[in-house]
C-alpha positions in Angstrom: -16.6 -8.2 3.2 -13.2 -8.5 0.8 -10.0 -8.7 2.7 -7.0 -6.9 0.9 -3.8 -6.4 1.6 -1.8 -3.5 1.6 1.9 -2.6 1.5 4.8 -2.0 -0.5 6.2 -4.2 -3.0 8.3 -2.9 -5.8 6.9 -2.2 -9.1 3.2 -2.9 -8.4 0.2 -1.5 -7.0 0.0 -0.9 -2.7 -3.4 -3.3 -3.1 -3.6 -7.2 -3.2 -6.6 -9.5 -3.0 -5.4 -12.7 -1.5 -8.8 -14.2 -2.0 -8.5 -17.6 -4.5 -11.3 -16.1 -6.5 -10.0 -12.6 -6.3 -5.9 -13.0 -6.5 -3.9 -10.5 -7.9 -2.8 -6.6 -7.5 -5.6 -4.1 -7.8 -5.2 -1.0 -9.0 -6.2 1.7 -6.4 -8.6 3.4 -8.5 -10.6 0.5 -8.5 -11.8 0.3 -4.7 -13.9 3.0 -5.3 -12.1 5.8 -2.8 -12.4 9.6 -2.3 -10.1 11.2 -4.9 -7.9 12.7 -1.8 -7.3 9.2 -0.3 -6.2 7.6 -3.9 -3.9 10.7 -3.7 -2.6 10.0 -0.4 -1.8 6.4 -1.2 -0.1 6.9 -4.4 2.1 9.7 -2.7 2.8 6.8 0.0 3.3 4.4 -2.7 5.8 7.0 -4.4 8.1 7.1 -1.8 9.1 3.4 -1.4 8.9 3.1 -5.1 11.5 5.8 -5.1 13.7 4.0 -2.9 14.3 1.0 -5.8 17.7 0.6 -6.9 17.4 -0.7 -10.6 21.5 -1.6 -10.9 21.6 -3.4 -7.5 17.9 -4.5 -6.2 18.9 -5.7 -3.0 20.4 -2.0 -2.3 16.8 -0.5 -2.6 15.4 0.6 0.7 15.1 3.7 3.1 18.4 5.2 4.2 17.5 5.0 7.3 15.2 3.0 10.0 13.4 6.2 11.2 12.3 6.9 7.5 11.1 2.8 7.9 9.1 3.4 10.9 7.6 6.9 9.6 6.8 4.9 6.4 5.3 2.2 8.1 2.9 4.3 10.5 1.3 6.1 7.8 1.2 2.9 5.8 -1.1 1.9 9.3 -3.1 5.2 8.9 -3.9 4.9 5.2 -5.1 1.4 6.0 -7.3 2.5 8.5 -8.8 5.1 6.1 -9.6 2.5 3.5 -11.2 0.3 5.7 -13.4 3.6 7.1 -14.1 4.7 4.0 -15.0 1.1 2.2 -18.2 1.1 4.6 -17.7 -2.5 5.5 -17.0 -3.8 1.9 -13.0 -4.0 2.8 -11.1 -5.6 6.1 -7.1 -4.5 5.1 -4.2 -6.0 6.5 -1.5 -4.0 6.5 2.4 -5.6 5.6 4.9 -3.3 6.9 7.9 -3.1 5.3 
């Protein structure tokens, strides 16, 4: 079993392989998911991507907590559905942002 991380970071995939042998983002297509889960996460993705302020990076973020939390508990779901549908090949650890 691969652990992975997943969570936000600006400009790069949701996906990370900690592993010394396996370091580096991943693209999501790559971990073999149902086309309506890769959806999901890229719509997830989207959002936080969106929220990127090029002329003043340290700006970037939700306008609000609640949209945090929100963002962060379907982050938590979306984790949960990787794991369920990687059959055992994937343990995800999610980073809330």
């Amino acid at each position: 079993m691969k652990t992975i991380r997943f969570g936000v970071t600006y400009g790069a995939s949701p996906v990370f392989y900690p592993d010394v042998d396996h370091v580096g983002y991943v693209e999501i297509e790559d971990l073999g998911l149902s086309f309506e889960l890769k959806k999901e996460i890229n719509e997830w993705n989207e959002v936080c991507q969106d929220a990127f302020c090029e002329e003043y990076p340290p700006d970037s973020g939700f306008k609000n907590i609640a949209d945090a939390i929100l963002h962060n508990k379907r982050g938590e779901t979306l984790a949960s559905k990787i794991e369920e549908e990687s059959g055992g090949r994937l343990r995800v650890q999610f980073l809330a942002i």
